[in-house]
N, C-alpha and C positions, 0 to 999 in steps of 0.2 A: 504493500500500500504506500511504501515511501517514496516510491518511483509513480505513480496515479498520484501524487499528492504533489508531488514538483509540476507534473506534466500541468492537472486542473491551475495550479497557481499561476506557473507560467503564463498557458491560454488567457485566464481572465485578466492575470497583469497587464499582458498586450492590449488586450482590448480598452481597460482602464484608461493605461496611456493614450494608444490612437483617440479615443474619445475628447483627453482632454487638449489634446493636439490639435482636434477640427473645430473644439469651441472654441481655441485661442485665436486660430486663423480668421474664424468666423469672425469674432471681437473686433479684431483688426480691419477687414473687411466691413465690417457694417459697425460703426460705432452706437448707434441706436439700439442695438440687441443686447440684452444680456446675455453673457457667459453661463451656460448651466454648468450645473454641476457634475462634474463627470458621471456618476452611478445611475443621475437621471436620465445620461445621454445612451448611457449603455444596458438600461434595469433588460430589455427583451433581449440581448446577444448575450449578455450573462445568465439569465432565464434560460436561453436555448444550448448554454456549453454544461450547465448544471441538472438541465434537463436530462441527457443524454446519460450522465453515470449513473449507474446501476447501485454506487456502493451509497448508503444513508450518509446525507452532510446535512449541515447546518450554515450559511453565510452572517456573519452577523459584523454591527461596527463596529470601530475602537471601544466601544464604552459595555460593550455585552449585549445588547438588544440587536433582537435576530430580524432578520433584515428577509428570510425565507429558508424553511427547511422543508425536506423533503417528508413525503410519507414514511417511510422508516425509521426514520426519526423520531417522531413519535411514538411509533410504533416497539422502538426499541427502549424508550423511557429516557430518552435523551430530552426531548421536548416535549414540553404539557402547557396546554391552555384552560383555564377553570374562566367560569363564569363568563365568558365574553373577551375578556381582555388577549391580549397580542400575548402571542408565544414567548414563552421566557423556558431558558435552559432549567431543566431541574434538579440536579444535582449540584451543593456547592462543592463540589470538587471540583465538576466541571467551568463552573461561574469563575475559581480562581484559576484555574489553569486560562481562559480565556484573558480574562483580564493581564494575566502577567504577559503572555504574548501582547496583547492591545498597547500594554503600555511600555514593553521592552521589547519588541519585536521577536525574533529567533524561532522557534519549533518544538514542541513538545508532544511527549507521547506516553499512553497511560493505559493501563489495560485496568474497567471497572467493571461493580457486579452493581448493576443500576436495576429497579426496579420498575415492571415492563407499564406501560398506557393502562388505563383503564378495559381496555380492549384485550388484553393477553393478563396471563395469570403468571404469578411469581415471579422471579427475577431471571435478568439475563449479564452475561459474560459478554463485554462489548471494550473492544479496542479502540483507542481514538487517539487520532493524530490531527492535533491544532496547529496554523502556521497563518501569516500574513497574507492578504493578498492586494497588492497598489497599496498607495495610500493611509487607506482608511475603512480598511474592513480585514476582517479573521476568519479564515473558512475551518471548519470541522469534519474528518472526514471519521468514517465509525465501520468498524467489522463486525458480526455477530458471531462470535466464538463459542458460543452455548454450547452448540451441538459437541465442535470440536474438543471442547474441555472434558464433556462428560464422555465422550466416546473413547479419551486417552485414560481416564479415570477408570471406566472400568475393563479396558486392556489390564491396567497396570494391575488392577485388581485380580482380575482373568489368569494373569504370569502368576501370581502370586500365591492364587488359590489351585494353579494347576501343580506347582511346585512344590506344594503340599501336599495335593491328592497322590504327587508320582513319589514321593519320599517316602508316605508309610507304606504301602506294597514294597519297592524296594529295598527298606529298610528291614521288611518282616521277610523275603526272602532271601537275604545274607545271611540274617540269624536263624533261619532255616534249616542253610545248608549248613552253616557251621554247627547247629548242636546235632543233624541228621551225621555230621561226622565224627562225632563224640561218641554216638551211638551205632556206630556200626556192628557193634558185634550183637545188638538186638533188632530181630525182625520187625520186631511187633511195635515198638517206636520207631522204626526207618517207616516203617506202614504208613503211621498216624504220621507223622511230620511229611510223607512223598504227598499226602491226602491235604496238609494242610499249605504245602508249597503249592500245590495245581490249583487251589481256591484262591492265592493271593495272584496266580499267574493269570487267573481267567479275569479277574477285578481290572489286575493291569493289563491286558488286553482290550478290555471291557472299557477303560479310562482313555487307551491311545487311540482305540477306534473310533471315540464318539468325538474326540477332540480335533481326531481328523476331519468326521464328518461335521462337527460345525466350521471349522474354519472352509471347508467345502463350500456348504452351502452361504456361507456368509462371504465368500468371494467371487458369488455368482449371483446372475440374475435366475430367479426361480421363471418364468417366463421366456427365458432366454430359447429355451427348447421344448417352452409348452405345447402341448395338442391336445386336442379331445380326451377327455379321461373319464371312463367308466369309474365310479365310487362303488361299484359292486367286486370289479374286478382288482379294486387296491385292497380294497375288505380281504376279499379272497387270497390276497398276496401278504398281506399282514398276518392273516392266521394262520398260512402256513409256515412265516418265521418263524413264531410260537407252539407252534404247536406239541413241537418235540421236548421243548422246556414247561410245558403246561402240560403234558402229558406224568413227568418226572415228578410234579411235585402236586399229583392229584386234584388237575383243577380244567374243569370242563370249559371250550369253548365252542361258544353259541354264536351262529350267524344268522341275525336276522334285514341284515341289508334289502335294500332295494334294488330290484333289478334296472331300472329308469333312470336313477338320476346320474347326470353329464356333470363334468366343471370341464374347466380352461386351464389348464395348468399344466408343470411338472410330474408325470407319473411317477418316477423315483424316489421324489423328494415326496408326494406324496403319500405312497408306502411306506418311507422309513418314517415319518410323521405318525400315523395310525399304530403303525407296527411299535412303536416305541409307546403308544398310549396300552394298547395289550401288552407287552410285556413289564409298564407300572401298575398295570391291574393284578397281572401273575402275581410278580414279588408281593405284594401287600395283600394276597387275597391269602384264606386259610385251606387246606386241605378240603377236598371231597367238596369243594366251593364251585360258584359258575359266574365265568366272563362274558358278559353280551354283548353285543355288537349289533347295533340298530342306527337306521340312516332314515332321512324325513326329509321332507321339502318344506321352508320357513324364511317368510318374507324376500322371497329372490337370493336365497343361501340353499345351498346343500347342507344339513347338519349330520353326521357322523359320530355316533355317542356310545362312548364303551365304561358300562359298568359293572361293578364288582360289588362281594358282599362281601367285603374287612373289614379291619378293625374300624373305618373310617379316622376323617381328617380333621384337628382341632379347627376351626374358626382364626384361630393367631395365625398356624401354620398354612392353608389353606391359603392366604394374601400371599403366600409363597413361594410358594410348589412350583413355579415357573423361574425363579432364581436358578443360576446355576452354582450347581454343587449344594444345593440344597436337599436334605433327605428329611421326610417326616421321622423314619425310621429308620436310624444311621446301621444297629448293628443288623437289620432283617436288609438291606439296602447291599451290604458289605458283602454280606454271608451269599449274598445272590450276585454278586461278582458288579451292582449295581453304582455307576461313576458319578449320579447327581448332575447329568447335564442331558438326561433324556427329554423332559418336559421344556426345560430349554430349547433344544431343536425345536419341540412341534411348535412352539412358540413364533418361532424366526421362519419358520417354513408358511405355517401360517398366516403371519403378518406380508412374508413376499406374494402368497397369494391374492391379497388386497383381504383376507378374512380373518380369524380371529381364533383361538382356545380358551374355553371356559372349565371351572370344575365346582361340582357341588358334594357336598357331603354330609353326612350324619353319622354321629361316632356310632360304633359297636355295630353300625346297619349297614355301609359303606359309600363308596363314591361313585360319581359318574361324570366324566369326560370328556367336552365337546367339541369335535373339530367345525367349524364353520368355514366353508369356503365359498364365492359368489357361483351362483348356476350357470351356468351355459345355455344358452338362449337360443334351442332348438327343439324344432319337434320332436319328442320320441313317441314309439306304442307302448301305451300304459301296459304295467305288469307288475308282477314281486314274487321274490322267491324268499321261501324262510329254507334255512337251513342247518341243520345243524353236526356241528365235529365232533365227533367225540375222541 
């Protein structure tokens, strides 16, 4: 921005000057006229050079009063007008950073967390760079770094909480091997420790696969290679990821999908989406228990909803469950070789869809899981199949 902020000054500077250039000739030329004032001669060619940036300014004179700011500006909580009266900058931070250019010239630059218009909620992260321009006037020019800050914020968080995830497996299989080698000369503990090494091996499997798969799909357009996708045929794809792990731990799944309903999307990323909501029904559902799987047509969405009968989810926990690395039930989570970034994915998969995941619960009764994605806006032949895995 500090090269866009030389470039704007420059432009208007020139124009300043030429301006006051042709009222002085003019002077000269017709003594009977007044000399205007340059900013009056130039207010619509500086209007038209300040129109044209994209980035939020403000122009104001020597003295602080804004002279004209753009709509983002406001918008960004740089500028507020109450009751009628002319814009005035709203931050005194801002008011003196202004002033001290007005009245010493030179350039300054600030990175603040300003509080956004009436129009937007909460605050924003907003860079600004103040400088001169001719004269008698200070332009503001401003970045929105919201997004940027928070998106570095939970990277760093992301490094930090994977650094951790990938330490305890690691950590739990070196001492593994080392006490499996203490014990070599007994079977029956080489047994229990080879049993307890493959369950820390399948976690961290379990941890590098998903971490791959989000960075996948988070460095891709979900749409990128969308087509027509049958929601009966992802069902059908999802249940058979699972089914050999729901078979293992006594827990029946139920398809009761819709034969009809279309979306627009990614099929891949669709499946591993659904497929990841069944396999958080498995881990949390109890023995000799049933996973359902039902789809519905709902306000120009396809809904897709997989529910189970566990222990259900607190209400605190629940605001959750879509955080990454989050587990309601860290050692049932573990022991299932479960990395805490499942519900994460459908989240992001989701959301590049243009739709949504929801969860509802009731403790000791359990949960249910909704994928929402927008329909696809074609005829089909009404129909439906229930079916069911066992």
């Amino acid at each position: 921005m500090d090269l866009l902020f030389l470039l704007i000054a420059g432009a208007i500077g020139v124009v300043f000057g030429v301006a006051a250039m042709v009222a002085l000739q003019r002077n000269d030329s017709r003594r009977t006229v007044d000399m205007p004032r340059p900013h009056q001669a130039v207010a619509d060619v500086t209007s038209e050079i300040l129109t044209i940036i994209s980035t939020a300014h403000v122009l104001l004179d020597r003295t602080g009063d804004v002279v004209r700011a753009s709509p983002l500006a406001f918008s960004y909580g740089i500028v507020r007008a109450t009751n009628g009266d002319y814009p005035r900058l709203a931050s005194p931070v801002l008011i003196d950073m202004v002033t001290d250019v007005g009245s010493n010239g030179g350039y300054r630059d600030q990175t603040l967390e300003l509080s956004r218009s009436h129009e937007a909620d909460g605050t924003g992260i907003i860079s600004v760079k103040i400088g001169t321009i001719g004269a008698d006037h200070v332009l503001l020019l401003a970045d929105d770094l919201t997004r940027a800050t928070r998106v570095e914020a939970t990277r760093r968080d992301f490094v930090a909480n994977v650094s951790h995830e990938l330490k305890t497996p690691v950590g739990a299989l070196a001492l593994l091997a080392e006490t499996m080698e203490d014990a070599a000369d007994d079977p029956v503990a080489v047994r229990r420790f080879a049993q307890r090494m493959q369950s820390e091996s399948t976690r961290l499997s379990s941890l590098v696969r998903e971490i791959i798969e989000l960075s996948r799909i988070q460095g891709s357009s979900a749409l990128r290679d969308a087509d027509e996708v049958s929601m009966a045929d992802v069902a059908e794809q999802a249940i058979a990821v699972n089914q050999t792990v729901a078979e293992g731990a006594g827990i029946r799944l139920v398809n009761q999908a819709l034969d009809d309903l279309l979306v627009y999307g990614n099929r891949s990323m669709l499946i591993t989406a659904l497929s990841n909501l069944i396999a958080n029904a498995v881990t949390y559902s109890p023995e000799s228990s049933t996973v359902t799987i039902r789809s519905r047509r709902h306000n120009g969405m396809i809904e897709v909803s997989v529910s189970d009968q566990g222990m259900g989810i607190s209400p605190e926990d629940l605001e959750r469950v879509f955080e990454r690395f989050f587990r309601v039930d860290k050692a049932r989570s573990r022991a299932r070789g479960g990395s805490g970034l499942g519900l994460a994915i459908v989240k992001h998969i989701a959301n590049d869809h243009g739709g949504s995941v929801n969860a509802q619960s009731v403790l000791d009764a359990g949960s249910t899981f909704t994928l929402q994605i927008p329909e696809l806006s074609v005829p089909v032949a009404a129909g439906a199949r229930m079916k069911e895995n066992s």
